[in-house]
C-alpha positions as CSV (number, residue, x, y, z in Angstrom):
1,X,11.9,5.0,-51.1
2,X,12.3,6.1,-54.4
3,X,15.9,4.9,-54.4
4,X,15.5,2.0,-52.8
5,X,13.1,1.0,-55.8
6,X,15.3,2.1,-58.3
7,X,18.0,0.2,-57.1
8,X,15.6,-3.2,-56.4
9,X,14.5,-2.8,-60.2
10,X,18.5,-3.0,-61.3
11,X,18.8,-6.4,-59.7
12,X,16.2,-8.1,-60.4
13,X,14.1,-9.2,-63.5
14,X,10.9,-7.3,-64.2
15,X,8.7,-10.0,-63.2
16,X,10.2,-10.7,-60.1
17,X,8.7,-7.6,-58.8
18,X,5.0,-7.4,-58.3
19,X,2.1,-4.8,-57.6
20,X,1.2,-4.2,-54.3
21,X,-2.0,-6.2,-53.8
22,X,-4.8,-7.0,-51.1
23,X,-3.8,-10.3,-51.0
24,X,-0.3,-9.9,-49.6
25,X,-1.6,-7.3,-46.9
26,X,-4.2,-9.9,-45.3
27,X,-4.8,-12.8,-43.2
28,X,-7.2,-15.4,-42.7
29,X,-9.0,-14.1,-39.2
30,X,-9.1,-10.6,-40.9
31,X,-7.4,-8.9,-37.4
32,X,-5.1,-6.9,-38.9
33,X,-4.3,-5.1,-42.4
34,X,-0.3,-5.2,-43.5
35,X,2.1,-2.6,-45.7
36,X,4.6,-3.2,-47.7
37,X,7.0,-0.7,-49.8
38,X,7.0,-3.6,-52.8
39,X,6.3,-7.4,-53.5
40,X,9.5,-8.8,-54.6
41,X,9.1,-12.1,-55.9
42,X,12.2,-13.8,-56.5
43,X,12.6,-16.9,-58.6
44,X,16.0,-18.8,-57.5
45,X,18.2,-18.6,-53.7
46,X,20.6,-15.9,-55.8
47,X,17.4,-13.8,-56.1
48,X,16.7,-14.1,-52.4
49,X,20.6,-13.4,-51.7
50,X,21.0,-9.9,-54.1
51,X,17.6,-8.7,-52.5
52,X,18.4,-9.7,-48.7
53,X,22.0,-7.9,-49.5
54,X,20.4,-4.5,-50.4
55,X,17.4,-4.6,-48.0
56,X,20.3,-4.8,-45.3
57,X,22.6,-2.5,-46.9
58,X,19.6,0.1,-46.5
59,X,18.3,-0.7,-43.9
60,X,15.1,-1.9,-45.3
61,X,12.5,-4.5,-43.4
62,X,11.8,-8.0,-45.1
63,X,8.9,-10.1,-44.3
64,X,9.0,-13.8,-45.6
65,X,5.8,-14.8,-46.7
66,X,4.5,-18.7,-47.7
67,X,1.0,-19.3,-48.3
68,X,-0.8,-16.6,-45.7
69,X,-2.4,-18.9,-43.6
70,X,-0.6,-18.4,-40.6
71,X,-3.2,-17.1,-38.0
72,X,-0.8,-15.2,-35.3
73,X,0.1,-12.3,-38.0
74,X,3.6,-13.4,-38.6
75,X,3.2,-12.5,-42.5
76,X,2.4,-8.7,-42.0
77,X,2.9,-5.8,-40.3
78,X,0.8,-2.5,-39.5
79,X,3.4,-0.4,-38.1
80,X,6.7,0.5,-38.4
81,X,8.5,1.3,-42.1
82,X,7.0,-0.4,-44.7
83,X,8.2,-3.4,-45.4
84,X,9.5,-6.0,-48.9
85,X,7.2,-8.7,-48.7
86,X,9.3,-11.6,-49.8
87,X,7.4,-14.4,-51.8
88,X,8.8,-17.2,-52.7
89,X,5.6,-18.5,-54.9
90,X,8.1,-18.5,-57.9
91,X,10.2,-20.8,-56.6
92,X,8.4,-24.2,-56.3
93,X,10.7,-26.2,-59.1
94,X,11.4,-30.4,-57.6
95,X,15.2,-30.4,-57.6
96,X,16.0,-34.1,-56.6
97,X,13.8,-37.2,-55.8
98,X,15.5,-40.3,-54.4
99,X,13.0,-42.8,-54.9
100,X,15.1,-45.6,-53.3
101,X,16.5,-43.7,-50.1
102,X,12.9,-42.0,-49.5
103,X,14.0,-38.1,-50.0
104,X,13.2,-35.4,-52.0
105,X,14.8,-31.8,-52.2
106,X,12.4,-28.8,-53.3
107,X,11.7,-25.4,-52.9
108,X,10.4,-23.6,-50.5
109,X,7.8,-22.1,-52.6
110,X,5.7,-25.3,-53.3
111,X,2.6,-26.5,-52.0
112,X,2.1,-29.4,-49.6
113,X,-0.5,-30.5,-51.2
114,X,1.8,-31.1,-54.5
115,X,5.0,-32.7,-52.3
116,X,1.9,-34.8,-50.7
117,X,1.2,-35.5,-54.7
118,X,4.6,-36.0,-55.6
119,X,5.5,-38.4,-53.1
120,X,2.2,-40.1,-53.4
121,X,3.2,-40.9,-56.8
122,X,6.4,-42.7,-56.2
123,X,4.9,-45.4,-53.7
124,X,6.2,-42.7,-50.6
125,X,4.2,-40.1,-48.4
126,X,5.2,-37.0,-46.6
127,X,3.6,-37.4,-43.6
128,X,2.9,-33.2,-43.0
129,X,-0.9,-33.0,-43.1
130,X,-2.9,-29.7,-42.0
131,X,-6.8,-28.1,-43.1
132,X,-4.4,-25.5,-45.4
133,X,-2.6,-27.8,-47.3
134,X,-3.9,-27.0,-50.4
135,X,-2.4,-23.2,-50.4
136,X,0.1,-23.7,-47.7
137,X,3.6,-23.5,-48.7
138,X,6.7,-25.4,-47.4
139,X,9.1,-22.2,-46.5
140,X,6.0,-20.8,-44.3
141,X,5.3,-24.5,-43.2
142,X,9.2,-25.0,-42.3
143,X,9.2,-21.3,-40.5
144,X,6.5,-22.3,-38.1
145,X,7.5,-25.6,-37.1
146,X,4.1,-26.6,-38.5
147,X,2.3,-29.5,-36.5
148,X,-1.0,-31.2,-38.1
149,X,-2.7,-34.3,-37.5
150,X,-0.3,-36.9,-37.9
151,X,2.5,-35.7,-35.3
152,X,1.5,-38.2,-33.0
153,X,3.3,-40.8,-35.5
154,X,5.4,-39.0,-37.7
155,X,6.1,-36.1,-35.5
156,X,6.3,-32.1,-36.6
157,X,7.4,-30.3,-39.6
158,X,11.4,-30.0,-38.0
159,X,11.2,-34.1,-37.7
160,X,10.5,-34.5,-41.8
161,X,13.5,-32.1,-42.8
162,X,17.0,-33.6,-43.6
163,X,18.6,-30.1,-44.8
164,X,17.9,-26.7,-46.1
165,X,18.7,-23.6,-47.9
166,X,18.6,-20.6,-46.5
167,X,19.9,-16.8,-47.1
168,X,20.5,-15.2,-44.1
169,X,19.9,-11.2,-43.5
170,X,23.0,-9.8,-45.2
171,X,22.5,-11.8,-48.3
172,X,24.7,-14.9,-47.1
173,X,23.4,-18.4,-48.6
174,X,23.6,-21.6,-46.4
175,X,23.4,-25.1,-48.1
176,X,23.0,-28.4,-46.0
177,X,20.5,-30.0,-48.7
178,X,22.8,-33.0,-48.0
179,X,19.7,-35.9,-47.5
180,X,21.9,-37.8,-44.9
181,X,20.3,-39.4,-42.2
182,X,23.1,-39.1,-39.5
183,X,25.6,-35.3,-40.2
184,X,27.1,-33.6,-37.2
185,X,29.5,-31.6,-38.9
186,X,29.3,-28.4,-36.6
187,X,26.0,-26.4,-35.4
188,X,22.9,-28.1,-36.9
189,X,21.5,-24.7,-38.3
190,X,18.5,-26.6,-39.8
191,X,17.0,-26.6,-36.6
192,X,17.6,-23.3,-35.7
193,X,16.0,-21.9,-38.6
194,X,13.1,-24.2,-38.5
195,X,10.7,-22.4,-36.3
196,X,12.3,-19.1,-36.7
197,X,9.2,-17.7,-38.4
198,X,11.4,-15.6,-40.7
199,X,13.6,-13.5,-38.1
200,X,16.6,-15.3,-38.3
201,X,16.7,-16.2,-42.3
202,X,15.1,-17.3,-45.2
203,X,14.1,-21.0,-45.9
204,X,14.3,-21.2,-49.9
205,X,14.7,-25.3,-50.1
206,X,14.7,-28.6,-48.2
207,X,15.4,-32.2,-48.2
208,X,12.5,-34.0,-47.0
209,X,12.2,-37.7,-45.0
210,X,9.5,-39.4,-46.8
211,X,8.0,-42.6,-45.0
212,X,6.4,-45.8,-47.2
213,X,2.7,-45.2,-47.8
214,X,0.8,-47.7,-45.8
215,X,-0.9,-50.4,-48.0
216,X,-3.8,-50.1,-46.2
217,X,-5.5,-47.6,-44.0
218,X,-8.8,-47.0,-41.7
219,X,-10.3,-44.8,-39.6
220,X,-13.4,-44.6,-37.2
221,X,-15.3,-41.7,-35.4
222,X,-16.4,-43.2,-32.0
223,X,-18.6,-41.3,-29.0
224,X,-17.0,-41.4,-26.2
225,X,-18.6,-40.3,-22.7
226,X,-15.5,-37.6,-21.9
227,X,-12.0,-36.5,-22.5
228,X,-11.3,-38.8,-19.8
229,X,-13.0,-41.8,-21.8
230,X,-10.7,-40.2,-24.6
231,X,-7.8,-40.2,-23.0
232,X,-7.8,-44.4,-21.8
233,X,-8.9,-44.7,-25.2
234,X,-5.9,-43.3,-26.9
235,X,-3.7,-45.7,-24.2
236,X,-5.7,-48.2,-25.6
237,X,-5.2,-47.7,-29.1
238,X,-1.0,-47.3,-28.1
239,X,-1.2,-50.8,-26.6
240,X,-3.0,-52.6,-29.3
241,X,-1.9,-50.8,-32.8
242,X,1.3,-48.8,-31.0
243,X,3.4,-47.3,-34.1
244,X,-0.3,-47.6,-36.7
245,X,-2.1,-45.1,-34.8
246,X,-1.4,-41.9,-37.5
247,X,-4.1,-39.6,-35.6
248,X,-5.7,-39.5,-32.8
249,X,-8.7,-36.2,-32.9
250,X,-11.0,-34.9,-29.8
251,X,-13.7,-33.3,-31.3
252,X,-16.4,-31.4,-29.0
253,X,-20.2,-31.2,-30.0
254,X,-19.7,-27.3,-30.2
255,X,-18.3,-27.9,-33.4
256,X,-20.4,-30.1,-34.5
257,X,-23.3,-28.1,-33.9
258,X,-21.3,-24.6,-35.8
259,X,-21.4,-27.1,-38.9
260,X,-24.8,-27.8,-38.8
261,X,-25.5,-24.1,-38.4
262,X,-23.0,-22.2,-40.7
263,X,-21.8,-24.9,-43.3
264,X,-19.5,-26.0,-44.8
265,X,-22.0,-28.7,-45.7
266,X,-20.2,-31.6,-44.1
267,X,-21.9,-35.4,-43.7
268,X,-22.0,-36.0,-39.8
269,X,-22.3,-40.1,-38.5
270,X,-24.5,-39.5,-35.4
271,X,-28.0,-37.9,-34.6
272,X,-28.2,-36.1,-31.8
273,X,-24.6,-35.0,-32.2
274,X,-22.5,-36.1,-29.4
275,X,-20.9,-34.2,-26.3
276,X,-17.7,-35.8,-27.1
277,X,-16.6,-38.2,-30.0
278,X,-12.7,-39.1,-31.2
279,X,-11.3,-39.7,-34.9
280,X,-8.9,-42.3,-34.8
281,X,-6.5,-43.1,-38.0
282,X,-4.8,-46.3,-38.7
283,X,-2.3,-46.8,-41.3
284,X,-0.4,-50.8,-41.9
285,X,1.5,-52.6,-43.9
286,X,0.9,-55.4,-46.3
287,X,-1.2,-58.1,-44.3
288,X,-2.7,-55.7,-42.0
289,X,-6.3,-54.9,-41.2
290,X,-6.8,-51.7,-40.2
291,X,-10.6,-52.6,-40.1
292,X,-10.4,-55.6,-38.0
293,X,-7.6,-53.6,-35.4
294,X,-10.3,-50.6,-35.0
295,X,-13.4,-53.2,-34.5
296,X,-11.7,-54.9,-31.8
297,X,-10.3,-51.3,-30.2
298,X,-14.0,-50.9,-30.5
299,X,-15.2,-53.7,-28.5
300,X,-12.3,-53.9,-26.0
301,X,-13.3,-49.9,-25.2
302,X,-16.9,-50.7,-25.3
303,X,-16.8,-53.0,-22.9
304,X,-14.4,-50.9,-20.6
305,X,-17.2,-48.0,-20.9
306,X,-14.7,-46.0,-23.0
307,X,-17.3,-45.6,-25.7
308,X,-20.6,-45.5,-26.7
309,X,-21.3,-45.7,-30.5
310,X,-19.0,-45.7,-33.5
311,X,-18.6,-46.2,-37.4
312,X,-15.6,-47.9,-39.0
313,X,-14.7,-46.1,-42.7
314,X,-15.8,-48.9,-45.0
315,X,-13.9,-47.4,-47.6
316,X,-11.3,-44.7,-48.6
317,X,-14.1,-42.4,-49.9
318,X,-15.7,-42.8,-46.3
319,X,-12.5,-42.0,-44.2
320,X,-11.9,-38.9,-46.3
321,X,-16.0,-38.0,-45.2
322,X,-14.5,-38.8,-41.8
323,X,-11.5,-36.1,-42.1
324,X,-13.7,-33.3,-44.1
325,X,-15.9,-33.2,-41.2
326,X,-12.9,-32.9,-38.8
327,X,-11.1,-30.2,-41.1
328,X,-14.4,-28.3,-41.8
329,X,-14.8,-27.1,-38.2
330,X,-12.0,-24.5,-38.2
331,X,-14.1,-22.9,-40.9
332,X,-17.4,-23.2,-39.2
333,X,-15.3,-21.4,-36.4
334,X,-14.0,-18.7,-38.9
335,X,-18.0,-18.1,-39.6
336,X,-19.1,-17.8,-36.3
337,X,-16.2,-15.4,-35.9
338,X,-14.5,-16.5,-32.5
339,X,-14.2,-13.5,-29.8
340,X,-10.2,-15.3,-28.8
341,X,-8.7,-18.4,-30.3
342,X,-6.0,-20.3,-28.9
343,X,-3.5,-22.9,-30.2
344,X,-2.4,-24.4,-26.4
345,X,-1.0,-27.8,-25.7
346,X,-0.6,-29.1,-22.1
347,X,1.0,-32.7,-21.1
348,X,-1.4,-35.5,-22.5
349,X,-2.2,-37.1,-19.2
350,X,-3.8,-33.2,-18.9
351,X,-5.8,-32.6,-21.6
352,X,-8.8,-33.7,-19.6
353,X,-7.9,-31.6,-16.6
354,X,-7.8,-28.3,-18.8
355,X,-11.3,-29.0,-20.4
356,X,-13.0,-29.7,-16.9
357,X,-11.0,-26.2,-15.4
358,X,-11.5,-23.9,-18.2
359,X,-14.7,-23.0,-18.4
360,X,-14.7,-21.7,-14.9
361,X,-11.8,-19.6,-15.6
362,X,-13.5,-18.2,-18.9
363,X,-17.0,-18.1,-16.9
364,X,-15.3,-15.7,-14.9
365,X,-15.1,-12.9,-17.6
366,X,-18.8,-13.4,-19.3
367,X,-21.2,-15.9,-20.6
368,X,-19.4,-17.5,-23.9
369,X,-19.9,-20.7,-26.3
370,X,-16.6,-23.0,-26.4
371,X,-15.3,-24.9,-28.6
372,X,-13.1,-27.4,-28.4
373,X,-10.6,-29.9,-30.3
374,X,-7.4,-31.1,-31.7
375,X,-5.0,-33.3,-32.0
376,X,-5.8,-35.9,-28.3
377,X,-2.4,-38.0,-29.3
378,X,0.1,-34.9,-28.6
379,X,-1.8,-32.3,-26.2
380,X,-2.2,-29.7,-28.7
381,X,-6.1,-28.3,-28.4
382,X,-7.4,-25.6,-29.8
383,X,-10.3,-24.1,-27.9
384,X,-12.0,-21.2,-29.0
385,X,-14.2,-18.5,-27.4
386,X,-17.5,-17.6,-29.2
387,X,-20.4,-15.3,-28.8
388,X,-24.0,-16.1,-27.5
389,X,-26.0,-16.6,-30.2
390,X,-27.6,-13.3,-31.1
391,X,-23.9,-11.4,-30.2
392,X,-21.3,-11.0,-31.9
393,X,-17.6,-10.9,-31.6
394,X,-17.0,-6.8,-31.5
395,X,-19.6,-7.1,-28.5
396,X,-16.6,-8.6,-26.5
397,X,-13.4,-6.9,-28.1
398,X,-13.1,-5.6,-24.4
399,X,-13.0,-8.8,-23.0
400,X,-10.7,-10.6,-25.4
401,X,-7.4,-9.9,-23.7
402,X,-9.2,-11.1,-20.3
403,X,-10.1,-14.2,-22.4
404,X,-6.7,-15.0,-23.1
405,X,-4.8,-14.4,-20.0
406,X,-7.6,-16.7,-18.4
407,X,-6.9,-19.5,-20.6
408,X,-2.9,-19.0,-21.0
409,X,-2.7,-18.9,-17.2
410,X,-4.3,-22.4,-16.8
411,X,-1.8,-23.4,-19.2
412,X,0.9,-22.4,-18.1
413,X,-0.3,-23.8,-14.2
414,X,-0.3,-27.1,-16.3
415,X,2.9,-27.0,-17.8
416,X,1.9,-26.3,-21.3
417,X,2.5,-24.3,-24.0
418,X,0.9,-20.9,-25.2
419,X,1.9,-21.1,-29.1
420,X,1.6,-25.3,-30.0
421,X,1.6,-25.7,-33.6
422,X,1.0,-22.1,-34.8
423,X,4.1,-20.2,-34.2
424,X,4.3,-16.9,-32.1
425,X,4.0,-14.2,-35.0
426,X,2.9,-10.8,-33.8
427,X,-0.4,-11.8,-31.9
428,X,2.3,-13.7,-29.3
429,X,5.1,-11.7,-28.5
430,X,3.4,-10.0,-25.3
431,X,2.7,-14.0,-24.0
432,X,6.1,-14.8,-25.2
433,X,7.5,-12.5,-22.6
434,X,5.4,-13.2,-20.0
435,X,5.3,-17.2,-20.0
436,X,9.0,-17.7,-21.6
437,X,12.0,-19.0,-19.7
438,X,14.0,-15.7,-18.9
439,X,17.3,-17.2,-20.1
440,X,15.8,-18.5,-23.3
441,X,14.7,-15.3,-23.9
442,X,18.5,-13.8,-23.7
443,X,19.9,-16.6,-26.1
444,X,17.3,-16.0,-28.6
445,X,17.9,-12.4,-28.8
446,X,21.5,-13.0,-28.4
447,X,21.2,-15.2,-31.5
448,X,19.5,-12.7,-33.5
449,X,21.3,-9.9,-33.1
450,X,24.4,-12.2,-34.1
451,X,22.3,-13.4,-37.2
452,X,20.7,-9.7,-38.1
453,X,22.3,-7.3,-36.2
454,X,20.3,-4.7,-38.2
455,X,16.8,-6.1,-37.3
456,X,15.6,-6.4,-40.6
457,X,14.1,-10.2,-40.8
458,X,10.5,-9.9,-39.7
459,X,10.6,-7.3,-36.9
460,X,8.0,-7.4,-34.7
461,X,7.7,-10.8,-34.7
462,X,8.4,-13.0,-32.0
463,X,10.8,-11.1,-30.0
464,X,10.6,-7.1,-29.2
465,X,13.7,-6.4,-29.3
């Protein structure tokens, strides 16, 4: 260890290497506690390379690591050698903006919250929008194949990315920052490494597809009587907005009711708060209404018996209350403290078949509270397991892995997914093996061994190798 430190020091800049802190060994649902042999904080992609080169010259584990938000313990690990922990927080610098084409090229260090800025202020908007945006950072984003509220139009994280920079395990740098629209020079290694969560390289940059920001946007929170009354809504809304629906949320009175009780302090339109109720988000062009689209969606649904009640955003300061309360749940949930969590997506037309069916499934190991909601438009729910009131979740740590092979069965009956938008990490490898296709299984550990034969990207994530 002593060595290996000696010989980090000689390549690297004193500041690039930092002290050990809590804040690197953590994450957000407080599950597990991480290690690390240093925090090497590197400020440009030949950083990353001369680090990358001696870890696999030694031997030495690397974990990538973006904002910490990730919630399946991708960014840490408790066993095993004690890892680098590889932040790129020092690299964050805006290396080319293309105002008339609609790219930009930065680092993978930066903030969504300031590419949602930068774009912003050039007339464009990149589209990526999560609850974490504000500490979230791009290479972490890019790793995950991060989804968000807006993939319904403007698809996931892999769909906004024109090229990248990686380093690969042995220190080897890949540029395809080209910001091309149409490039099939060989393998497309963008979209291998998108979604790799850190095991097959390290995203350090990216060209990103910006979109024009729509002149004018709207929202409404409507009650709807069920997720079936949700789901010929959101047909609805396709057939008379089609490509202006941005978002389109399911959002379960359970949630509701954890704001009331545990904050944050979030303004809620209806009294008693609904069973049921959808966010819907428009976004037009010059000359549209989105106002006058979502009162007529209204009526035509009202008089279908799609919905019950509903407010239209009367102005930008009222949409945003619409979209606090929606983004506030996930930390009501995080004060509750949910016994299992899960990040599932099954085919839309069966979003309302998985809400009727799991409960039973779930009833079947105890008496729990549910909550449930996400993103209607593209399947992807997440629908957490809580404690009676009066319980709390170490009452039921014997029950959580019960929890979740109940639920991940009924998803993968349906066709769905185990890991939707929040990657695989640690917490996932077990369901990886169970519910993956065999012979993807082989090619992906066929690719990493080609890519680090050594093992040193991230072990322990995603595959057990």
């Amino acid at each position: 260890m002593t060595d290996f430190l000696t010989r980090l020091a000689a390549i690297l800049p004193p500041q690039a290497i930092r002290d050990v802190t809590p804040a690197y060994l953590e994450e957000p649902r407080g599950r597990w506690q991480g290690r690390a042999l240093a925090i090497v904080a590197p400020a440009s992609v030949d950083e990353v390379s001369a680090v990358l080169g001696l870890c696999s010259q030694t031997g030495t584990p690397v974990i990538p690591y973006g904002g910490g938000t990730g919630l399946v313990g991708g960014q840490l690990a408790e066993e095993g050698t004690a890892p680098v922990i590889l932040t790129l927080e020092r690299m964050r610098a805006l290396r080319s903006f293309d105002v008339d084409a609609g790219t930009l090229t930065i680092e993978a260090g930066a903030i969504l919250q300031d590419i949602h800025a930068m774009a912003e202020a050039q007339g464009w908007i990149f589209p990526l929008t999560l609850a974490s945006q504000g500490s979230a950072r791009l290479g972490g984003l890019l790793a995950t194949n991060a989804g968000g509220v807006n993939v319904i139009r403007y698809g996931n994280a892999r769909d906004l990315v024109l090229g990248i920079e990686a380093v690969l395990a042995d220190g080897t740098v890949i540029n395809t920052l080209s910001p091309l629209r149409k490039n099939n020079m060989g393998y497309d290694l963008r979209h291998l490494l998108i979604g790799s969560e850190g095991t097959l390289g390290v995203i350090t940059a990216a060209s990103l597809r910006l979109f024009p920001k729509p002149a004018r946007q709207g929202a409404a929170m409507v009650v709807v009587p069920s997720p079936e009354a949700a789901l010929s809504l959101l047909k609805l809304a396709q057939a008379r907005v089609g490509d202006a629906l941005s978002a389109f949320e399911l959002i379960s009175q359970q949630g509701l009711l954890f704001l009331d009780a545990m904050g944050p302090e979030t303004r809620q339109p209806f009294d008693p708060r609904p069973e049921w109720m959808c966010l819907i988000d428009l976004g037009m062009g010059a000359g549209g209404n989105p106002e006058a689209a979502l009162e007529a969606l209204f009526a035509a649904a009202f008089e279908a018996g799609l919905v019950s009640d509903g407010v239209i955003a009367q102005s930008d300061g009222q949409r945003a209350e619409f979209w606090a309360l929606r983004e506030n749940i996930p930390e009501a949930n995080r004060r509750i403290g949910a016994v299992s969590s899960h990040d599932i997506s099954v085919p839309v037309a069966l979003v309302p078949r998985f809400i009727a069916e799991a409960p039973a499934r779930i009833g079947a190991v105890g008496a729990f509270r549910l909550n449930c909601f996400g993103h209607m438009g593209d399947g992807n729910l997440h629908y957490n397991v809580f404690p009676m009131p009066g319980k709390s979740r170490a009452d039921h740590d014997n029950q959580r892995g019960a929890i979740k092979r109940a639920v991940h069965d009924l998803v993968e009956e349906l066709g769905g997914s185990v890991s939707a938008e929040h990657g695989v990490g640690r917490l996932k490898v077990d369901d990886l093996e169970r519910y993956g296709d065999p012979g993807k299984l082989v090619a992906m550990r066929a690719i990493k061994s080609a890519l680090d034969p050594r093992g040193i990207l991230n072990p322990g994530a995603v595959l057990r190798l």
